[in-house]
C-alpha positions in Angstrom: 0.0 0.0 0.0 1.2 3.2 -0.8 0.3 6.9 1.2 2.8 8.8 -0.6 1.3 12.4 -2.1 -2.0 11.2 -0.9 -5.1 13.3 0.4 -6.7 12.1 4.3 -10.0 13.4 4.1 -12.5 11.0 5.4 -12.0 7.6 7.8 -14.0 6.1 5.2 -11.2 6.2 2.5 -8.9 4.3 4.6 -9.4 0.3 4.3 -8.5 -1.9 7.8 -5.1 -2.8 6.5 -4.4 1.6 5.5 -5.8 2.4 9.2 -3.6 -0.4 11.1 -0.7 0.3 9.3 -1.0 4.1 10.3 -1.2 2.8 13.7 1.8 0.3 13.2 3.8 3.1 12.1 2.9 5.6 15.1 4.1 2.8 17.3 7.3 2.9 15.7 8.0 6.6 15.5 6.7 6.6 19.2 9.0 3.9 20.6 12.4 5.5 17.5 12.3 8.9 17.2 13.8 10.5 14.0 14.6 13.9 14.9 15.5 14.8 10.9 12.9 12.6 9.4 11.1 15.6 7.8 13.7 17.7 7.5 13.3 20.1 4.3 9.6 19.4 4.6 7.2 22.4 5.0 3.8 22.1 6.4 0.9 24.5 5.9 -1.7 24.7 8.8 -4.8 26.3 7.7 -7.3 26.4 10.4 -10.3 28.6 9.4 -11.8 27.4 12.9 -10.5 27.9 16.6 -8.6 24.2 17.7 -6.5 23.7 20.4 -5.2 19.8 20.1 -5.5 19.2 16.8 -3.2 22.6 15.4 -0.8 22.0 18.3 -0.1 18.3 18.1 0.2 18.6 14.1 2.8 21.7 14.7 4.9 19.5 17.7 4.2 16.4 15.5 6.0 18.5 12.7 8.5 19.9 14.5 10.0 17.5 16.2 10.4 15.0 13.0 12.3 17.9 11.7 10.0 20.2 9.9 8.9 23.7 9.4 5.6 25.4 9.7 3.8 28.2 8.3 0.3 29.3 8.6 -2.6 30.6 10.3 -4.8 30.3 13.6 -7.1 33.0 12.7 -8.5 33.5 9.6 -9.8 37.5 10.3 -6.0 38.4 9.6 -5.9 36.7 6.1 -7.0 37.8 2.6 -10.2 35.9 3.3 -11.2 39.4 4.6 -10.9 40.8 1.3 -12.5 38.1 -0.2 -10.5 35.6 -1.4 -12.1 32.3 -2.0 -10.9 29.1 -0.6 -10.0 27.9 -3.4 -7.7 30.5 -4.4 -6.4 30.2 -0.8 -5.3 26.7 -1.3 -4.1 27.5 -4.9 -1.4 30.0 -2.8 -0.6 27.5 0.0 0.2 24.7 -2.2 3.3 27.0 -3.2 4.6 27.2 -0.1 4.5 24.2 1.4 4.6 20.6 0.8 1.3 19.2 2.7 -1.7 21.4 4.0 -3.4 20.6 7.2 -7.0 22.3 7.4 -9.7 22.8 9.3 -12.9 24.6 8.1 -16.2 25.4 9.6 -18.2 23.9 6.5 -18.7 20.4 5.3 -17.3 19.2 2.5 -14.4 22.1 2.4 -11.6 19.4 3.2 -12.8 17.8 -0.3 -13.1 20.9 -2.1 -9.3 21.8 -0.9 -8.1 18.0 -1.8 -9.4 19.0 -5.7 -7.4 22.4 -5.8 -4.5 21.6 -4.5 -1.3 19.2 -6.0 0.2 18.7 -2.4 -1.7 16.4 0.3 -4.6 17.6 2.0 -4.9 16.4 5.7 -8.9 17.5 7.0 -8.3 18.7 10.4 -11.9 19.0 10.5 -14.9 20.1 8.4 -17.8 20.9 9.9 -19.9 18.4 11.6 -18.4 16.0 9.2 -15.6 14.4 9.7 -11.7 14.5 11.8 -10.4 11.3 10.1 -6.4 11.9 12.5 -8.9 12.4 15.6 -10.4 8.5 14.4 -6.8 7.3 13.9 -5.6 8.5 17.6 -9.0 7.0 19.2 -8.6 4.0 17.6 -4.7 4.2 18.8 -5.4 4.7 22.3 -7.8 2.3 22.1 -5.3 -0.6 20.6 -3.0 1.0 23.8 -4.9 1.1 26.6 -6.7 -2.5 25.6 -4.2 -4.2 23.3 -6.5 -4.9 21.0 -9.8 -2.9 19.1 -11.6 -6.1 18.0 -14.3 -7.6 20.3 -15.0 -4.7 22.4 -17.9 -3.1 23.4 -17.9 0.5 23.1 -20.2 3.4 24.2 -20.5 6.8 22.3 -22.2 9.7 25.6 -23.5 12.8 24.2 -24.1 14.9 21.0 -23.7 12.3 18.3 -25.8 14.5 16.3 -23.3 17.1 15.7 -20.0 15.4 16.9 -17.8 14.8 14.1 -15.5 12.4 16.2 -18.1 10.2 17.0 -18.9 10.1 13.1 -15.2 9.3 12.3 -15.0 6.8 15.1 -17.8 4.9 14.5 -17.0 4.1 10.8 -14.0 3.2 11.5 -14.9 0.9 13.8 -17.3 -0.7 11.4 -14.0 -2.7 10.0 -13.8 -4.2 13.7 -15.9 -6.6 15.4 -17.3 -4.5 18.1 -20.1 -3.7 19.7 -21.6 -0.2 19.6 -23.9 1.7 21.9 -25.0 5.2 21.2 -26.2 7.2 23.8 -27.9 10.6 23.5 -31.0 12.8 23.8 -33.4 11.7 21.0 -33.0 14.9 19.7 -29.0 14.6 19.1 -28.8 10.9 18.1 -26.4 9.4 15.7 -28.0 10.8 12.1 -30.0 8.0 10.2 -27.0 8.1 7.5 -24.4 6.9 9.6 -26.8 4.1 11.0 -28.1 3.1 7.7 -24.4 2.6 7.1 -23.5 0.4 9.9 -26.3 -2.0 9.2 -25.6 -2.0 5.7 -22.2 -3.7 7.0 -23.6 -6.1 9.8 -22.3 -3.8 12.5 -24.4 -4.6 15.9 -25.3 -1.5 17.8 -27.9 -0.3 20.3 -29.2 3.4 21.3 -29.9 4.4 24.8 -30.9 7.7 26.5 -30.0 6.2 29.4 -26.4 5.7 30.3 -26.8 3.8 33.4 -28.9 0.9 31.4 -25.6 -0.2 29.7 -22.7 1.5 31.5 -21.8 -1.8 33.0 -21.2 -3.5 29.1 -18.7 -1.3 28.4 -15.0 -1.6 27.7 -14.9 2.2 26.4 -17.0 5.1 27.0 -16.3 8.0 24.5 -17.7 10.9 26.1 -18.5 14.2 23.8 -19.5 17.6 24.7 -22.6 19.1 23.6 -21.5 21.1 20.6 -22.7 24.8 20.9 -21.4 26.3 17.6 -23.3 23.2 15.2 -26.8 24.6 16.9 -28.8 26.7 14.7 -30.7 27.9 17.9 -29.0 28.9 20.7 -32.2 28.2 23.1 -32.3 24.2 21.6 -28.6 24.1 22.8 -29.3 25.4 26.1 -31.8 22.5 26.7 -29.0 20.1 26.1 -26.1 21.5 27.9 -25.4 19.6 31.0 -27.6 16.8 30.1 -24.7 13.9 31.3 -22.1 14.4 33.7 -20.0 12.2 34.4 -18.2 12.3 38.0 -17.6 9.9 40.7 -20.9 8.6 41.2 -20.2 6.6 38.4 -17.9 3.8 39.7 -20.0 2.0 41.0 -21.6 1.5 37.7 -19.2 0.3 35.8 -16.1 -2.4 34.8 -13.3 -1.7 36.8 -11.5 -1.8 33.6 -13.6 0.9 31.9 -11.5 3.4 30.4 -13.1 7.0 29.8 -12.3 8.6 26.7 -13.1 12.4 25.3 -12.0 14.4 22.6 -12.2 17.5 24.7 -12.4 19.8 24.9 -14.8 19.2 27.8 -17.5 21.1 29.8 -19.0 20.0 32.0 -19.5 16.7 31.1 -16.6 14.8 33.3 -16.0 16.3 36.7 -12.3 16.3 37.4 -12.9 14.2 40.3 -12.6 11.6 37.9 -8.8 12.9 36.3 -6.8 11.0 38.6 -9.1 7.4 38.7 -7.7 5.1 36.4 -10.7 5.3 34.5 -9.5 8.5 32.9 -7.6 7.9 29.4 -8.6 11.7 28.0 -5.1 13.5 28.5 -3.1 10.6 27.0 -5.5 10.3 24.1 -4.6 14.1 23.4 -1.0 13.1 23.1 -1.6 10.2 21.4 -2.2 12.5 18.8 1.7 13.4 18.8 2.8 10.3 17.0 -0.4 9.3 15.2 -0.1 12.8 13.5 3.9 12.1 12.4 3.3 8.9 11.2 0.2 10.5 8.9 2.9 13.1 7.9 5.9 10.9 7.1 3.6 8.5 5.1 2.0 11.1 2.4 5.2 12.7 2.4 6.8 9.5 1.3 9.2 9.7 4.3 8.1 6.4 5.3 6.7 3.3 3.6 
């Protein structure tokens, strides 16, 4: 299989094989290091929409293989104020640099940048969409913390209406054998198109409203926050808001092996009562997006095979 010069815009254009093999080769970068492995390479981080983890672990994840970085953090200082279109945006930034990481507010954008540009596209994000290298560090922390991702049983908490990591993730996992259970607010289930998809494969899953009806199943709980800025009405988000929270009166209803994981960031939807439990698996899924990001940048660079 080859990554080299390719675009990662959706989870669903990676086979099994593609997706373990990304994770095979964070595990090696992780464990040896290259400091110079990207040296000469230039990366272009375009983020049209505030991020925290994803901007900063692609920079370190740049960095410290070696390479440079240019870009922005805040599109309102760009010539997007004058009007320049996207397109022409990426036509620029393809000069400059020799793979583009973006994120944009609308769906689809990521695809729309993959056509104009002659470099690799990396989707950061678009929309409620999809964050395909926020799938492939899930599924690594998962394949960490449990050894394996097959034959587990794994419950999505929250807005899986507008969650684009619970999208990702749950396609993804359609190439394992697990179990899913999707648990929300009737109002912010998982979207009929993504279940229509996972029974169109055979994939077993159940929705709940009720966490406490199958918290003791599960081997993973992937808690999200309600997502403010995908409401259309500000008063239909405000019904929502708070609607789990997850502390310490949890234990007791759950595996002792249950780890808790989040893309954050959060709310109010873990306490940080629960930080120090051994439940808690959030902060090192944040850094697992370190080498998950490298090994994505080494392999459409060519760097690696």
């Amino acid at each position: 299989m080859t990554f080299e010069n390719r675009d990662i815009i959706s989870i669903r254009d990676l086979s099994k094989n593609e997706i373990l093999h990304v994770l095979k080769t964070a595990k090696k970068i992780e464990r040896k290091p290259n400091p110079n492995l990207l040296k000469g390479e230039v990366m272009a981080s375009l983020f049209f929409e505030p991020s925290t983890r994803t901007r900063l672990s692609f920079e370190s994840a740049m960095r410290r293989l070696g390479g440079e970085v240019i870009g922005f953090a805040e599109p309102g200082t760009t010539s997007l104020k004058k009007g320049e279109t996207l397109w022409d945006t990426i036509k620029m930034a393809e000069r400059y640099a020799d793979v583009i990481v973006m994120r944009h507010p609308v769906e689809g954008a990521a695809r729309l940048a993959a056509e104009a540009a002659g470099v690799p596209i990396i989707n950061g994000g678009d929309g409620a969409n999809q964050h395909p290298t926020q799938t492939l560090l899930d599924l690594y922390t998962i394949q960490k913390a449990k050894g394996k991702i097959e034959r587990l049983k794994i419950g999505f908490l929250g807005d899986l209406k507008y969650g684009r990591t619970v999208h990702s993730l749950a396609i993804a996992l359609s190439h394992f054998n697990t179990a899913l259970y999707f648990i929300s607010p009737e109002a912010l289930k998982m979207p009929d198109s993504y279940l229509e998809e996972l029974d169109s494969k055979g994939i077993q899953y159940y929705e709940e409203t009720d966490l406490l009806k199958v918290s003791k199943k599960l081997d993973i709980l992937y808690a999200t926050r309600i997502q403010k800025e995908r409401f259309p009405d500000p008063l239909e988000y405000k019904k929502y808001a708070g609607v789990y929270k997850l502390n310490r009166s949890i234990l007791p209803h759950i595996k002792p092996s249950l780890k808790i994981m989040h893309p954050l960031p959060r709310v109010d939807e873990i306490h940080p009562e629960l930080d120090d439990t051994k439940h808690a698996l959030y902060f090192e899924q944040a850094g697992n997006g370190v080498p998950v990001r490298q090994a994505l940048l080494s392999l459409v660079l060519g760097r690696v095979k």
